[in-house]
C-alpha positions in Angstrom: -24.5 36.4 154.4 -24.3 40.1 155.4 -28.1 40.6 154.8 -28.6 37.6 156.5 -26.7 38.2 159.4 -28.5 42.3 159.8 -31.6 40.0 160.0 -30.7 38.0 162.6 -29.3 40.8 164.7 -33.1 42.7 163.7 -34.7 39.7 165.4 -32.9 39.8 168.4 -33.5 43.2 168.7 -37.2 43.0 168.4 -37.2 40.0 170.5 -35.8 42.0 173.1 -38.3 44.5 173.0 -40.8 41.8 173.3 -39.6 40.7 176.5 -39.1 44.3 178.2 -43.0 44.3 177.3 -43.7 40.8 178.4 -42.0 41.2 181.7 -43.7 44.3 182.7 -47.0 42.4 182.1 -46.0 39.5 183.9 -45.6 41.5 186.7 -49.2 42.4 186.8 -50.4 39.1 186.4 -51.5 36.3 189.3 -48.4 33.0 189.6 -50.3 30.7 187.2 -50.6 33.6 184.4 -47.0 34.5 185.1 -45.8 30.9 184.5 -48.2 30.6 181.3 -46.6 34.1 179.9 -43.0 32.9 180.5 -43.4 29.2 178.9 -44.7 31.1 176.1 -41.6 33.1 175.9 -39.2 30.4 176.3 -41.4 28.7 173.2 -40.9 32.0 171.4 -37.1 32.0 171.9 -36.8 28.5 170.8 -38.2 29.4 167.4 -35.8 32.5 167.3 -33.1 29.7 167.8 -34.1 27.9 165.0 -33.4 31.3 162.8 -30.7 32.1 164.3 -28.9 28.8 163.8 -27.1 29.2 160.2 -26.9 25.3 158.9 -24.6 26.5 155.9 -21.6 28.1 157.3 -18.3 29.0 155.7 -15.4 27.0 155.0 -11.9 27.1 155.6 -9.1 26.4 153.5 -7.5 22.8 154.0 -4.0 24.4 154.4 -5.1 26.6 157.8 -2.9 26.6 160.2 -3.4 27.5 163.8 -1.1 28.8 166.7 -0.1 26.9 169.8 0.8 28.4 173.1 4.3 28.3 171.6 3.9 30.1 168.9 4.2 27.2 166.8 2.0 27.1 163.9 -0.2 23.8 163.7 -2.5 22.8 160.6 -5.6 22.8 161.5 -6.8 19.6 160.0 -4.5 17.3 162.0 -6.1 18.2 165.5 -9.6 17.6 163.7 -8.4 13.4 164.3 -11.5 12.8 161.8 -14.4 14.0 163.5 -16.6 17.0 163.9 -15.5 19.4 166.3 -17.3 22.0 168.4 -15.8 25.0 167.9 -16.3 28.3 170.3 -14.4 30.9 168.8 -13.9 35.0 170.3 -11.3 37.9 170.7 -10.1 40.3 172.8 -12.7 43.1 171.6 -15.4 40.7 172.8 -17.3 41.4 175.7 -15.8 40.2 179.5 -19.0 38.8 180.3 -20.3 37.2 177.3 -17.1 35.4 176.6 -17.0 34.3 180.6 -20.5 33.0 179.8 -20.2 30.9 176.6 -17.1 29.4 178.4 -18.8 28.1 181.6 -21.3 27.0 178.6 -18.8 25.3 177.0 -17.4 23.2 179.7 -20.9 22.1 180.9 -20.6 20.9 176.9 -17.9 19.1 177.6 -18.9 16.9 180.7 -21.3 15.1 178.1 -19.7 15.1 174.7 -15.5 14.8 176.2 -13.5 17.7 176.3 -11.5 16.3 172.8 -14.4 17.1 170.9 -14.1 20.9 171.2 -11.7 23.2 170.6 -11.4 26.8 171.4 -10.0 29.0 168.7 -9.4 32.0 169.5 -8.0 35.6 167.9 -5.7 36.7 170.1 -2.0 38.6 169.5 -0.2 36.8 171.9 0.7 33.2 172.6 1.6 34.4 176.3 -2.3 35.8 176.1 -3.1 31.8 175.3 -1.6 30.4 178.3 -3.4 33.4 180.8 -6.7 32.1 179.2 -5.7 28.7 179.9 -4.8 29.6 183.4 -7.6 31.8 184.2 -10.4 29.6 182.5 -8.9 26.2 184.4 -9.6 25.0 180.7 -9.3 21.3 180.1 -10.0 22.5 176.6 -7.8 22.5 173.8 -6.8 26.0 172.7 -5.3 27.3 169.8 -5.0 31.2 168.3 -6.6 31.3 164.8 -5.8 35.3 162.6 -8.8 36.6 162.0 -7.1 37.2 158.4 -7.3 33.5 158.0 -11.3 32.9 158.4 -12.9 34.1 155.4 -16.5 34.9 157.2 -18.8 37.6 157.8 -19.3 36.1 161.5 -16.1 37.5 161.7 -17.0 41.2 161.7 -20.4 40.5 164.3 -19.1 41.5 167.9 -19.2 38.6 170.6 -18.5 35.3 170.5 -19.5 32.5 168.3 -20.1 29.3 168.1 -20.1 26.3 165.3 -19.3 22.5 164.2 -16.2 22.0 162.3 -16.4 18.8 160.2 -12.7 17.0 159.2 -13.0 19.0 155.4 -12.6 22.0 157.7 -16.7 22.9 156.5 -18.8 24.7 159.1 -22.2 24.0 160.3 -25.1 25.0 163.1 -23.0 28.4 163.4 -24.1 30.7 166.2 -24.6 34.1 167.5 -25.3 33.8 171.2 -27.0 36.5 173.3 -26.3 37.7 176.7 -30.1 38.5 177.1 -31.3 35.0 175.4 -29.6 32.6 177.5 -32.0 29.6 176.4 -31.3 29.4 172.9 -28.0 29.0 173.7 -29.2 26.0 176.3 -31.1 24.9 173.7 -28.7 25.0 171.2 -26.0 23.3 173.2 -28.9 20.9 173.6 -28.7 20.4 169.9 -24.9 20.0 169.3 -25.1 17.1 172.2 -27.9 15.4 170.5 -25.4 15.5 166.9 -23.0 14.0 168.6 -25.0 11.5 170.3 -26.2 10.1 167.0 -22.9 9.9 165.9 -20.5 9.1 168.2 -22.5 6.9 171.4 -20.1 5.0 173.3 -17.1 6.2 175.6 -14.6 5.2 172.9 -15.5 7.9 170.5 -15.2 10.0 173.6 -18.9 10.7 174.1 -19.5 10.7 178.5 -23.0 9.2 178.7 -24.4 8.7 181.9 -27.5 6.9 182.9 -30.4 8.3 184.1 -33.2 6.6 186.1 -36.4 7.7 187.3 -38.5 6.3 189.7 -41.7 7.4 188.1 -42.1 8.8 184.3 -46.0 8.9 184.7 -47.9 11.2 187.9 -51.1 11.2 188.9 -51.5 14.6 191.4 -55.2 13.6 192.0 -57.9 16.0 192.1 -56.6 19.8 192.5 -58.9 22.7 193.2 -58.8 25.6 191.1 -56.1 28.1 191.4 -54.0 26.0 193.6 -50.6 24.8 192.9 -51.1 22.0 191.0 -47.2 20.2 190.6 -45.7 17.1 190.1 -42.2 16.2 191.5 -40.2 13.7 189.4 -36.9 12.0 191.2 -34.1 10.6 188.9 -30.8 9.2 190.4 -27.8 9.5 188.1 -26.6 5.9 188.3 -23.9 5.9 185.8 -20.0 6.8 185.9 -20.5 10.3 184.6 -22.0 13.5 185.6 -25.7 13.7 184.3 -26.4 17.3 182.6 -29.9 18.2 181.8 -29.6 19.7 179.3 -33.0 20.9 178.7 -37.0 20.3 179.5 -39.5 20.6 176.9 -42.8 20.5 177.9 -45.9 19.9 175.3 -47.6 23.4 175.4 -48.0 26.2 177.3 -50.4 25.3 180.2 -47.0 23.4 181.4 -43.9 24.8 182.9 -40.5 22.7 184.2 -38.2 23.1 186.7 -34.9 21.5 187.1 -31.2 21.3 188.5 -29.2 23.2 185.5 -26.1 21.9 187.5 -24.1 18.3 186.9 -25.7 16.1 189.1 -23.1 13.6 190.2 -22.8 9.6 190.0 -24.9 8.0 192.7 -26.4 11.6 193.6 -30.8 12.1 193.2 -32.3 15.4 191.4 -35.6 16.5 190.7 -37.9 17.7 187.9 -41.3 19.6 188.5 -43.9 20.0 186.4 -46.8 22.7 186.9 -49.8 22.8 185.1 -52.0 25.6 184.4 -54.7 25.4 187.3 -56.9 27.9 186.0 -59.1 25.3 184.1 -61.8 23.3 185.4 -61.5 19.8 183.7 -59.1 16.2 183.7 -55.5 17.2 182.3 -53.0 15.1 180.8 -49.6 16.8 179.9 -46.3 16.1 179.3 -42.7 17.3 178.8 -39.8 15.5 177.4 -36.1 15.2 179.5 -33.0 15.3 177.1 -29.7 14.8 178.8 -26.5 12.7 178.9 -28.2 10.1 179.0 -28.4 6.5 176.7 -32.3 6.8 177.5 -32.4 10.1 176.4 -35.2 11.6 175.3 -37.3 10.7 178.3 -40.8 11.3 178.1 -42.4 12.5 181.7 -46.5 13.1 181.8 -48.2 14.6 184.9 -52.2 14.2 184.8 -55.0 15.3 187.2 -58.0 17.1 187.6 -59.0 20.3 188.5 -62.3 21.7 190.5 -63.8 23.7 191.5 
């Protein structure tokens, strides 16, 4: 696990160096280019996600017992109420800013899988500390302090925060490292953890807040565009259910393609929009197109903007 985790931390690093580079190039190059370099990016970081996400985690014992704002010591297995739990776990050593950041994270999480399915166990000396979190955060969140002494991992030891699904035998899974400077794999992954939960849990009474999306087209024809000018497509949805919509991410088909969209809850009744630019820089008919996953029962939604460009 160590070696693995030195790896991981290797990857980032380099990835990081990677986008320094990138971003000075991207300076020097026209719009189109620009968007064509940073989709690429964004498709790089989503494979770094992949490695970085750790399917076999660690366990902990059945007997673990957790602290409650009292002080009272809780097992752990009771509050799991037979499900798989998202866990977001950090400590006082950790970073302001990171830890402010996978929180705002995590309650976006919980607008579409329900606040009950996460918990937030944290190593802190203090219950008094527990009850300023809860204060400070305005958490809706379950919170609980868990020893260090009592996880028996190697995450343990990486600074920052972490993240991973607790199953009811107390078994982690999907355990992850986020980074301050690669904010979409932890979209992405978030994006991931929804769509477990989804498949396992998909009405209200298992506490999952779907909402229901509805576009008013899925298919755009922009017509003929000449070359080097914008060539976009504007996609309205209305969030017609009871629940905030979260989109959670857009993933379009290849490179020549880059999205735009609202990253915040769009509420019942309220209208949103997702763009899609294509690449004008080549002559020829296009067809592209980028899937939507969200909150949503319809979810994923495929969206496909076509055209022409001249020149």
């Amino acid at each position: 696990m160590k070696f693995i985790l030195i790896s991981l931390i290797g990857v980032i690093l380099a990835l990081n160096i990677l986008l320094l580079v990138r971003n000075s190039e991207i300076k020097q190059r026209s719009i189109d280019e620009q968007a064509t370099l940073m989709n690429q990016i964004d498709m790089l970081e989503s494979k770094v996600l992949k490695q970085t996400i750790m399917t076999d985690g660690f366990k902990l014992s059945t007997e673990t017992k957790v602290e409650d704002e009292s002080g009272k010591e809780v097992p752990l297995k009771t509050l799991m109420d037979d499900k798989n739990k998202v866990i977001l776990r950090f400590s006082p050593s950790d970073c302001l800013s990171c830890v402010n950041a996978q929180i705002d994270s995590i309650k976006r999480l919980s607008l579409s899988i329900g606040s009950k399915n996460i918990l937030l166990l944290v190593n802190y000396n203090s219950q008094n500390d527990l009850k300023i979190l809860k204060k400070k955060y305005a958490l809706g969140i379950s919170i609980y302090n868990l020893p260090s002494e009592r996880v028996s991992s190697s995450f343990e030891t990486v600074p920052g925060p972490y993240f991973f699904l607790l199953s009811k035998d107390l078994s982690s899974s999907m355990v992850f490292t986020p980074s301050s400077t690669l904010p979409k794999c932890t979209s992405d992954y978030l994006a991931e953890i929804q769509a477990v939960f989804n498949k396992t849990n998909s009405t209200i009474g298992n506490d999952i807040i779907n909402s229901i999306c509805l576009f008013k087209k899925t298919d755009l024809n922009i017509g003929t565009i000449k070359k080097g000018h914008k060539a976009e497509a504007v996609f309205i949805l209305k969030n017609t259910g009871k629940y905030p919509l979260l989109l959670n991410k857009v993933t379009p088909s290849c490179s020549c393609t880059v999205a735009g969209w609202q990253h915040l809850p769009i509420q019942p009744g309220d209208t949103s929009s997702i763009r899609l630019q294509y690449d004008s820089g080549k002559v020829g008919y296009f067809n592209k197109d980028a899937f939507v996953f969200m909150n949503s029962a319809n979810s994923p939604v495929r969206l496909v903007i076509s055209g022409e460009i001249v020149e």
